[in-house]
N, C-alpha and C positions, 0 to 999 in steps of 0.2 A: 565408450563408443557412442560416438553420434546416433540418433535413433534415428537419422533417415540415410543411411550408411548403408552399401551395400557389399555383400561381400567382392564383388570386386575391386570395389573400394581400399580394400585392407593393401596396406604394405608389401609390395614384392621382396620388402627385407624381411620381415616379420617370418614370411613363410623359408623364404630361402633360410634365413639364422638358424632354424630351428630344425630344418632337414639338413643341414649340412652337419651343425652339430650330433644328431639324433646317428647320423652316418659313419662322420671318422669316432663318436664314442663306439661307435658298435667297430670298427674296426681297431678299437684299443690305440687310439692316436691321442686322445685326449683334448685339450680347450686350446690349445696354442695356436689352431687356425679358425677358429670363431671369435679369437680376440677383439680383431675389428669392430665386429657388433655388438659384443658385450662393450667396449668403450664408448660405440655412436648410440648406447642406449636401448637397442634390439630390443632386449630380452626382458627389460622393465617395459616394452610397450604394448597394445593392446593391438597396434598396427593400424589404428586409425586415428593417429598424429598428425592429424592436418599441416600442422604449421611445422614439422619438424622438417631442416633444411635435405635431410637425408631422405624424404617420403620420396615414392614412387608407387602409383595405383599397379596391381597386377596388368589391368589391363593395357594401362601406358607400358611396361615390359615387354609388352607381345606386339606391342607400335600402336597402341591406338592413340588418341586425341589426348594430351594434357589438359585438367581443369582451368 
């Protein structure tokens, strides 16, 4: 993680990957709809991948101003 990185900063995937999964496992659904993100690397990332073509700041999810 960037050390002037804020947390809104971090990934709107990062967090969605990991509720979504967290969710259909708790409904005994299993990985087959988190696959997505396990492929585009989700779950190896720390959610402040700057350069990765998949980032979106939380805050740009809710409309605010892209970097």
């Amino acid at each position: 993680m960037k050390s002037d990185a804020n947390l809104e900063d971090r990934c709107f995937y990062y967090t969605q990957s990991r509720t979504q999964r967290a969710n259909e496992l708790g409904r005994g659904q299993g990985l087959k709809g988190t696959e997505g993100y396990k492929n585009q690397g989700c779950f190896k990332c720390s959610g402040y991948n700057f350069k990765c073509q998949m980032y979106l700041s939380d805050k740009e999810s809710e409309g605010g101003e892209r970097k």
